[in-house]
N, C-alpha and C positions, 0 to 999 in steps of 0.2 A: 423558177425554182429557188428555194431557200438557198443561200451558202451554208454548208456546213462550219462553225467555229470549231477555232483549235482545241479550245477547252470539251468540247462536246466530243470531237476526236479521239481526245485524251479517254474523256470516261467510255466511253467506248472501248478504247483498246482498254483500260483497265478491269473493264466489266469483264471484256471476255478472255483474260488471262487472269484473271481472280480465282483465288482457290475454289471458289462454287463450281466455274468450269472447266476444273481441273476433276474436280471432286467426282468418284462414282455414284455419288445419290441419286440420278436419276432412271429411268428406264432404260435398258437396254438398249439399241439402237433398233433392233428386229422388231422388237413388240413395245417400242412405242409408235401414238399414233402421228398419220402423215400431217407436219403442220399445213395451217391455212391462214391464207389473209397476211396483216399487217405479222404475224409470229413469224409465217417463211420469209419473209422479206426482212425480217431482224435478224434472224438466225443466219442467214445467209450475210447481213452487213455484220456481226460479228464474226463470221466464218472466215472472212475477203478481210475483215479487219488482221486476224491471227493471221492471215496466211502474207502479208502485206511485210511480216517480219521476218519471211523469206528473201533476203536479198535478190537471190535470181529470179524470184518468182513478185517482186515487189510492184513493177508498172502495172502487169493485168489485175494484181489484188486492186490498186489502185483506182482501177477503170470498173471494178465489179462493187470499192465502194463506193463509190460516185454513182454508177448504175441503179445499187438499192437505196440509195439515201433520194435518191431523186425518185425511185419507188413510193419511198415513205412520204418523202415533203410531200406528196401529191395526195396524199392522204388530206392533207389541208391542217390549218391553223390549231385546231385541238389535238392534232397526235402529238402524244408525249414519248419521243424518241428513248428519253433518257430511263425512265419509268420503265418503258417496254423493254428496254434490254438490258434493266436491272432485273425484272422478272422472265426472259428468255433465257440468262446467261448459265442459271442453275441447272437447266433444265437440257443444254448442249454441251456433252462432255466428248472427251479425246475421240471416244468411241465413234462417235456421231460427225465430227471433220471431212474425212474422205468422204462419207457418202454426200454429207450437207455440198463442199465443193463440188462433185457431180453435180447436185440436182441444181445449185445456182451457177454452175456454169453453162451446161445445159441450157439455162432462161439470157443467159444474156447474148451466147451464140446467136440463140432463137432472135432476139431480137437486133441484134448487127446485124442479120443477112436480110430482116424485113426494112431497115434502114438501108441497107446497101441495094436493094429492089426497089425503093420508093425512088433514090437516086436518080436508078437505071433509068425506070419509069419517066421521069421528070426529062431524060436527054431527049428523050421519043426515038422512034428508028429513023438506024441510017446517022446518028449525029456522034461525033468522036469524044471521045474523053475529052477534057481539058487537058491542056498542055499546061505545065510547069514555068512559070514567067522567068523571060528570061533575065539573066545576072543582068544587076545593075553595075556600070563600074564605079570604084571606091570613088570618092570625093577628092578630088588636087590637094596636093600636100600645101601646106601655107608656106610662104614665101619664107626663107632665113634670112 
């Protein structure tokens, strides 16, 4: 997976706190239609982007934009991340937050518990979690 750069980060979170996505020009939330493809997976990395500026709510934003951005890179070498949610960002206003957070929260859920099943799966039955390594002790003080 691609690393995400800071600078890409930046436009990002500037995309989607720009006045575009502030702005009410777009549809409704009701009666616009359900994104698909590489758009839910932008909409939802600026969504986790905005919601990242939640202090309390900062580590899961976090982990959900890491989540879509690793959605996206896997799109491969021709998706233009930056392009795509300079044209998404108009188009997800206030309106459209709480429901967009559902439905990507919802996908990433979905997918921690099929990671947490492959896990299981891999212990086979009958085998115990791993145990936690135990403390190492600190290293001897140097001589005075």
């Amino acid at each position: 997976m691609r690393v995400l750069s800071t600078p890409l980060l930046a436009a990002l979170a500037a995309a989607a706190v720009s006045p575009a996505f502030a702005a009410p020009a777009h549809k409704p939330a009701a009666a616009a239609a359900a994104p698909t493809g590489a758009a839910s997976d932008v909409r939802c990395l600026l969504s986790m982007t905005v919601l990242s500026q939640d202090k309390q709510r900062q580590q899961a934003a976090q982990v959900g934009v890491y989540y879509f951005a690793g959605r996206l890179s896997a799109r491969g070498a021709g998706f233009d991340l930056v392009s795509a949610a300079k044209a998404e960002a108009p188009r997800l206003g206030p309106a459209d937050f709480q429901a967009e957070l559902k439905r990507c929260g919802t996908m990433i859920e979905a997918s921690s518990r099929a990671v947490q099943a492959a896990l299981v799966a891999l212990r086979g039955p009958g085998s115990v979690a791993p145990q936690a390594a135990p403390a190492t002790a600190p290293p001897p003080a140097a001589p005075k």
